[in-house]
C-alpha positions as CSV (number, residue, x, y, z in Angstrom):
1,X,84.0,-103.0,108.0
2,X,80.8,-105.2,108.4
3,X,82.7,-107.7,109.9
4,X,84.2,-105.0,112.6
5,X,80.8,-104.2,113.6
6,X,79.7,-107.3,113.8
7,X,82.3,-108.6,116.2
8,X,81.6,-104.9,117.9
9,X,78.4,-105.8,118.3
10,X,79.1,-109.6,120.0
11,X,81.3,-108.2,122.2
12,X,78.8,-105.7,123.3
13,X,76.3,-108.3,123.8
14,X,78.6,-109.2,127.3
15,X,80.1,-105.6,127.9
16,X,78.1,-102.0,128.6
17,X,74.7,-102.4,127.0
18,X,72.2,-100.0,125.9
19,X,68.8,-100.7,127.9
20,X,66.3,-98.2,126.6
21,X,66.1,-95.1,124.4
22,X,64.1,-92.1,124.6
23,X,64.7,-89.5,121.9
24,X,63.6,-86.0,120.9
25,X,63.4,-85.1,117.1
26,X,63.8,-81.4,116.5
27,X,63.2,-80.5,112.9
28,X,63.7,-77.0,111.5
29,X,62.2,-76.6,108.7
30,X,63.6,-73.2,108.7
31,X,66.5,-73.6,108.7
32,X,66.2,-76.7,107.2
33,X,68.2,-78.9,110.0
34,X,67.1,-81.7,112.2
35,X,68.7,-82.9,115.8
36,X,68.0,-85.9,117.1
37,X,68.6,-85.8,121.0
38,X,68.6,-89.2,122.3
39,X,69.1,-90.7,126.2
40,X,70.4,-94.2,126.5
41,X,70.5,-95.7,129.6
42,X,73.4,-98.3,129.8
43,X,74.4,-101.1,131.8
44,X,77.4,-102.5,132.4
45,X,78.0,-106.4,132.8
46,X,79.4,-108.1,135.8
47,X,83.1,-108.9,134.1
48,X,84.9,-105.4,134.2
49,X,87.4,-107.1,131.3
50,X,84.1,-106.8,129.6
51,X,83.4,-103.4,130.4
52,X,86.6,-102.2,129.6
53,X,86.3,-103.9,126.3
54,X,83.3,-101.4,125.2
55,X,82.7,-98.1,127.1
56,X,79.6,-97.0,127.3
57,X,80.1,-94.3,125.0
58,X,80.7,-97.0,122.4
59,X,77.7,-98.7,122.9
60,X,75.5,-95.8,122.4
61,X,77.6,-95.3,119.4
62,X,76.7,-98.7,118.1
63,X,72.9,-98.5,118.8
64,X,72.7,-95.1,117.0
65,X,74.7,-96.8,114.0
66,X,73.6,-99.9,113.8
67,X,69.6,-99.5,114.9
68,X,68.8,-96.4,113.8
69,X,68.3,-94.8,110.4
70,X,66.9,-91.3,109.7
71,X,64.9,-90.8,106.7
72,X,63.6,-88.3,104.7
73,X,61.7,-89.2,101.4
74,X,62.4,-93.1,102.5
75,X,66.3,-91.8,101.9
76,X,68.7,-92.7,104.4
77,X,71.1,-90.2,105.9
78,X,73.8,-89.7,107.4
79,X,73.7,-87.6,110.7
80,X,77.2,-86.3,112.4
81,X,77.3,-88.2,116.3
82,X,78.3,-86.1,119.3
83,X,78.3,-88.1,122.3
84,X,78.5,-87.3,126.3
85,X,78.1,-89.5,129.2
86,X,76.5,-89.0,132.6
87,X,76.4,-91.3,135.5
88,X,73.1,-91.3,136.7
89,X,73.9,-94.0,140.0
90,X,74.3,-92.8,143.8
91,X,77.5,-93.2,144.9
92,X,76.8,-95.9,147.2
93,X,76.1,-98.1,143.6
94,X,79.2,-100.6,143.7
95,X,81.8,-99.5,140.6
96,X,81.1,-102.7,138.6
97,X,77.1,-102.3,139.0
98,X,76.8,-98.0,137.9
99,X,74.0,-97.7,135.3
100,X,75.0,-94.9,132.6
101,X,73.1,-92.6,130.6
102,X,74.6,-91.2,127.4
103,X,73.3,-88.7,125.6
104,X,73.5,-89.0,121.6
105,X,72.9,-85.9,119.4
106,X,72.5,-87.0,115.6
107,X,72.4,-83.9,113.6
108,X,72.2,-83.1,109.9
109,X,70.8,-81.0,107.2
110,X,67.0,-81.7,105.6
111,X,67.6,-82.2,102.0
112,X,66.1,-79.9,99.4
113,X,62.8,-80.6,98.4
114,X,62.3,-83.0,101.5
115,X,58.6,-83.5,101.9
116,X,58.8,-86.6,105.0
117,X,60.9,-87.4,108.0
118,X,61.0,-90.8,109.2
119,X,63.2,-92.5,111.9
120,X,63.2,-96.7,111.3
121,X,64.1,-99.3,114.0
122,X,65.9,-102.2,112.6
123,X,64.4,-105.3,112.8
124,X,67.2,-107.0,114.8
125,X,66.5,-104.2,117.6
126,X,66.3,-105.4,121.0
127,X,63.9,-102.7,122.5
128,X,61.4,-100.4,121.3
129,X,62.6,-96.4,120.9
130,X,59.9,-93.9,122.7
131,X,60.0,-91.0,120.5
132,X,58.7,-87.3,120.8
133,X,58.4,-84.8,117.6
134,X,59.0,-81.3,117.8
135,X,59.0,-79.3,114.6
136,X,59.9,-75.6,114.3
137,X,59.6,-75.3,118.6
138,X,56.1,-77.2,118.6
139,X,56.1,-80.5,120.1
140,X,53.2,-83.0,118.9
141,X,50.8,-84.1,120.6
142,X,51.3,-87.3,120.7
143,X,54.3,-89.8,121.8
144,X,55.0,-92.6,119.9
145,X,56.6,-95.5,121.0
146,X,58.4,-97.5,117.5
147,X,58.8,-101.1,117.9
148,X,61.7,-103.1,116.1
149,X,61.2,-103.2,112.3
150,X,58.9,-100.6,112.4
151,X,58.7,-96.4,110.9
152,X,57.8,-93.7,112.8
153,X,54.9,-92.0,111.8
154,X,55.3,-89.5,108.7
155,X,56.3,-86.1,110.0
156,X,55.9,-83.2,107.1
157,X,59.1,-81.1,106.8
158,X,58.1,-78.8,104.1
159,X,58.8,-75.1,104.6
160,X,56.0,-73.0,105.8
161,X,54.9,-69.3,104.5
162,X,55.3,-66.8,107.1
163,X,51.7,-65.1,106.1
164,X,50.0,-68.4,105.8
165,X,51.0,-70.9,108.7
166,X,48.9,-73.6,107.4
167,X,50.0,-73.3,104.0
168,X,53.5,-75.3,103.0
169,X,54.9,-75.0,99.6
170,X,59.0,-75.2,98.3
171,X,60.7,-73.4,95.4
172,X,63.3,-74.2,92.9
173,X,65.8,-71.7,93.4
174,X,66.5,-69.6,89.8
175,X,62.7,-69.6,88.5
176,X,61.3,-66.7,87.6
177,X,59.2,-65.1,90.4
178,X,56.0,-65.2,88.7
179,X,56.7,-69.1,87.6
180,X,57.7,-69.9,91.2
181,X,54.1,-68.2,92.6
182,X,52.1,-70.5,89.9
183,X,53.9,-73.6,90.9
184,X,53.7,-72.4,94.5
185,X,50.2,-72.6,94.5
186,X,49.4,-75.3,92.6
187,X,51.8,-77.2,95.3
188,X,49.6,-76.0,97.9
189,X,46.4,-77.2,96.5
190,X,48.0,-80.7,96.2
191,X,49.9,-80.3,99.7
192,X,46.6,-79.0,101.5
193,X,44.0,-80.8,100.0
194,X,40.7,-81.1,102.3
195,X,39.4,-83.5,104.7
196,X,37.4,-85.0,102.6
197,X,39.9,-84.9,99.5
198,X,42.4,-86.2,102.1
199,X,40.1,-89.4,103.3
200,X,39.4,-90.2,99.7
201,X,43.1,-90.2,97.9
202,X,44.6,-91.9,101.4
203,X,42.7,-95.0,100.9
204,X,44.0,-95.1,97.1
205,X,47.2,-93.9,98.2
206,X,48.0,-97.0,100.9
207,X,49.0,-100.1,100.7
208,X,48.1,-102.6,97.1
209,X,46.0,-104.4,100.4
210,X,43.2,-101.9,101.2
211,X,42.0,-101.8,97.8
212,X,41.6,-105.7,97.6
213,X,39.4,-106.1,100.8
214,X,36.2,-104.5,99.1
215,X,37.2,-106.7,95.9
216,X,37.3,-109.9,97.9
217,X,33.9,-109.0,99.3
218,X,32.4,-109.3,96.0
219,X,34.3,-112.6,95.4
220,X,32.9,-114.9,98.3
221,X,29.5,-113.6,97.1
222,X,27.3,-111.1,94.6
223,X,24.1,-111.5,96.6
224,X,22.1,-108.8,98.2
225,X,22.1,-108.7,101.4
226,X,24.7,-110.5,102.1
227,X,27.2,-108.1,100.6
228,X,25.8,-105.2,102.2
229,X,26.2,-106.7,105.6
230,X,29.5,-107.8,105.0
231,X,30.5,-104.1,103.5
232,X,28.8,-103.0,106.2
233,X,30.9,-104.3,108.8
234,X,34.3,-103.1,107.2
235,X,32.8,-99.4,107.3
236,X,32.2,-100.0,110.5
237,X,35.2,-101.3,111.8
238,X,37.0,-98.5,109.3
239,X,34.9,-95.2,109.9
240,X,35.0,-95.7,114.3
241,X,39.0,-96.8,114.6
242,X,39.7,-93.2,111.9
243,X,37.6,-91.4,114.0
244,X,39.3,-92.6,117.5
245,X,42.1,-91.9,116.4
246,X,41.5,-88.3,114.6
247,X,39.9,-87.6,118.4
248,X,42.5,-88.7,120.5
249,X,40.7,-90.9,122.0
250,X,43.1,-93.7,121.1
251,X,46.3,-94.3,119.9
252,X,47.4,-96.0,116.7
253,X,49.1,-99.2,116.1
254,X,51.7,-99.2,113.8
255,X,52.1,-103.0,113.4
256,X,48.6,-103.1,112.1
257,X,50.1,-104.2,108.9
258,X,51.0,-107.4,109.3
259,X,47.8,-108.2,110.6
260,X,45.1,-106.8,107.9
261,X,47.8,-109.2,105.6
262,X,46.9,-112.1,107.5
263,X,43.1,-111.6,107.3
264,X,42.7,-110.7,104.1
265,X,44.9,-113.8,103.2
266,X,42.1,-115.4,105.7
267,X,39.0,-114.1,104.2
268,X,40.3,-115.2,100.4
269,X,41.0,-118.4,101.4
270,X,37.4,-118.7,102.8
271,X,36.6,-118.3,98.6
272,X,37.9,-122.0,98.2
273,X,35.9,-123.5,100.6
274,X,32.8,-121.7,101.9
275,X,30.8,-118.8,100.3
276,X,27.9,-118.7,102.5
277,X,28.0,-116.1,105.2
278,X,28.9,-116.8,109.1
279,X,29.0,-114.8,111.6
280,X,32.9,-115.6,111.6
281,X,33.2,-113.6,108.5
282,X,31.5,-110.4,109.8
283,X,33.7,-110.4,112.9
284,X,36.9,-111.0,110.6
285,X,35.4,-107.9,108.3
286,X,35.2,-106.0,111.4
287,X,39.0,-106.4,112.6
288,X,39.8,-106.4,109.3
289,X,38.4,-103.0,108.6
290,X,39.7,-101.9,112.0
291,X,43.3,-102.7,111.0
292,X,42.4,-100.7,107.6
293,X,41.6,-97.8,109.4
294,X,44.6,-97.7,111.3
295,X,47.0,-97.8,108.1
296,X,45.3,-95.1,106.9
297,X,46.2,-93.3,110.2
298,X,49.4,-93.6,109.3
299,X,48.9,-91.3,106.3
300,X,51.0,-87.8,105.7
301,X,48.0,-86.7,105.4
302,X,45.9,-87.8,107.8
303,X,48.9,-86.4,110.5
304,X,48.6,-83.4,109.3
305,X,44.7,-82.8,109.6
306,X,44.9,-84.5,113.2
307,X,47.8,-84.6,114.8
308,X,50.2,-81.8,114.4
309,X,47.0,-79.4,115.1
310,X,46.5,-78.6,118.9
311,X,42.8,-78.8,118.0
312,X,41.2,-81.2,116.0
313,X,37.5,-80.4,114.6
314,X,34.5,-82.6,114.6
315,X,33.5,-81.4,111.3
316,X,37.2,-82.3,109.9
317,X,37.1,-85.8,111.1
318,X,33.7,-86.6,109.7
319,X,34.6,-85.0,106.0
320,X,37.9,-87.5,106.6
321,X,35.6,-90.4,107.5
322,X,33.1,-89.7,104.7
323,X,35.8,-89.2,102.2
324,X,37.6,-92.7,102.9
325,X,34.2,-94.6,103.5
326,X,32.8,-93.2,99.8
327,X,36.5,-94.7,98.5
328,X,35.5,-98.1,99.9
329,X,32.2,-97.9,98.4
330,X,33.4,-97.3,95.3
331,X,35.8,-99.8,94.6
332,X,33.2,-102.2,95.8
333,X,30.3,-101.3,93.0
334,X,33.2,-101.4,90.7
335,X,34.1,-104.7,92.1
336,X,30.3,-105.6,91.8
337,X,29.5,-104.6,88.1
338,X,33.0,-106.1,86.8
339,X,32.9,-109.1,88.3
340,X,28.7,-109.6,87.7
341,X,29.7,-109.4,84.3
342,X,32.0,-111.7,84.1
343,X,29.8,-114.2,85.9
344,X,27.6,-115.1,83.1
345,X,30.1,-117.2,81.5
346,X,31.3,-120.8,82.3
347,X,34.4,-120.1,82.9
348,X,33.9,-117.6,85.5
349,X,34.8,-119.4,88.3
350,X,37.7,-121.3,87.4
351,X,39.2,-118.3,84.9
352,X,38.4,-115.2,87.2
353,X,37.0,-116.4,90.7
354,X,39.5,-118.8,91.8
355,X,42.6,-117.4,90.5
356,X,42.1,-113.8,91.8
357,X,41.0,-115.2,95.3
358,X,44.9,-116.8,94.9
359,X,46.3,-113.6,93.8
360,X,44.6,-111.8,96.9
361,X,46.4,-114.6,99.3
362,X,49.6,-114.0,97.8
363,X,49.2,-110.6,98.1
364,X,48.4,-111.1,102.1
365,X,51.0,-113.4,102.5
366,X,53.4,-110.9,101.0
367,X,52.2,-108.1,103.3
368,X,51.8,-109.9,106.7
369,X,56.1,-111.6,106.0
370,X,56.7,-107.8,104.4
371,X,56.0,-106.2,108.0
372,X,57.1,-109.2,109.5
373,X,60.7,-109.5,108.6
């Protein structure tokens, strides 16, 4: 079967190709059913043998198939196809040289106890996928255009209560009513958390990476003022990117990743061979808490505070801010009173400094080839 789509697919690659994608997602969390209403625009090659070879039908089919996958809970499903074509050329358009568009529905149920949709982009893609949300009738406000090896951003899919539209909570069938109430609630306080609660736990709750930048701080040096310049810069970098974003002011970037990897691999190499402070290093910090900030963007939470709302409050973003900046700050006097223990023995640098500050590279290697490939 791989091998039949494989050949499908290097045959296409000279036949009726898919040349962009934009796509709806409808999710009813209802009903508890999504829809995913995509419009391929395809292009047929000069060689009609080709053409005839794979319709343009097929070659939506194969794109759908082979580079998309919907997910919810980072499961992959398996949505029913329907497929129609339209010809969207003049008539004047010779036969061999009509561009198509076919229009791809991928429907299926949300699975029970579903808290995230995700739609991923294979790596081996060879466009990008513009997408636009809509959940229960209300579109997002935001589009968002998902490159090739890359996740949409986390859409929540948990039922809502009809008396308390910005409450969401779900419920084992069979409990006992006033069981199901108790766990309901307690759901909500964990699903609905504050701004500030939300800024805290989403710095905790990212990537291994975000909590190793304030750590590697305290590595290339425990003095003063340095490290409170260097902190500094993160926070800033960190606290204005959040709040951008939170404001619409800008949009994310979802291959931020890949880069905050390669810095922090960067800025723990810089423990090897220079521990006095350049203004090199604050600029890195300053990216490098820029790219931090815009992972944590890409938090359930921090979508649901700023993005599905048609309104977003300065008050909110500010609690957010403070809330993730007071996380960073606390892993960093940690950081500090560990490792200013530790120092007052020999053996600290060749025992503690110089193999975490290898660990740390390791770890940024790993995350800027994880996002990578």
């Amino acid at each position: 079967m791989v091998a039949l789509s494989l050949l499908a697919l290097s045959a296409s690659s000279s036949a009726h190709q898919v040349s962009s994608v934009s796509l709806i997602t409808h999710l009813d969390t209802e009903g508890r059913t999504y829809l995913l209403d995509a419009a391929m625009a395809v292009i047929p090659s000069q060689d009609q043998a080709r053409n005839d070879q794979i319709s343009p039908e097929e070659a939506a089919r194969l794109f759908a198939e082979e580079y998309l996958s919907v997910l919810f809970d980072e499961e992959e499903q398996n949505p029913e196809l329907e497929i129609e074509r339209i010809n969207t050329s003049d008539e004047e358009t010779p036969q061999e040289l009509q561009q198509q568009e076919v229009l791809v529905k991928m429907t299926g149920s949300i699975p029970q106890g579903a808290k995230e949709y995700l739609l991923y982009l294979d790596p081996s893609s060879p466009m990008a996928v513009v997408m636009v949300a809509i959940k229960d009738q209300k579109p997002e406000r935001r589009m968002q255009v998902i490159l090739a090896g890359e996740y949409s951003r986390p859409i929540n899919v948990q039922p809502v209560i009809e008396d308390d539209p910005f409450e969401a909570f779900s419920q084992e069938k069979g409990e006992a009513a006033v069981l199901g109430a108790r766990l309901g609630k307690a759901g909500h306080q964990r699903e609905e958390r504050g701004a500030f609660v939300s800024g805290w736990i989403d710095l905790f709750d990212g990537p291994l990476s975000l909590v190793l930048l304030p750590g590697v701080l305290l590595l290339l040096t425990l003095k003063g003022w340095p490290t409170v310049i260097q902190l500094a810069a993160v926070l800033v970098g960190q606290n204005t990117v959040i709040s951008l974003v939170a404001l619409d002011l800008i949009s994310p970037l979802p291959s931020a990743g890949p880069i905050f990897g390669g810095l922090l691999a960067v800025l723990a190499c810089e423990i090897f061979f220079n521990r006095k402070l350049r203004w090199w290093r604050i600029v890195l910090l300053t990216v490098a808490g820029v790219m931090a900030g815009l992972i944590v963007t890409q938090r359930a939470d921090f979508y649901r505070l700023f993005v599905e709302p048609e309104q977003v409050e300065l008050g909110q973003v500010i609690l957010y801010v403070t809330g993730a900046e007071l996380a960073v700050v606390l892993i960093a006097l940690f950081s500090a009173l560990l490792l200013l223990t530790l120092r007052r023995f020999e053996w600290y640098e060749k025992l503690v400094s110089q193999p975490l500050a290898a660990l740390v590279v390791a770890c940024g290697i790993f995350e800027l080839i994880k996002n990578l490939f």
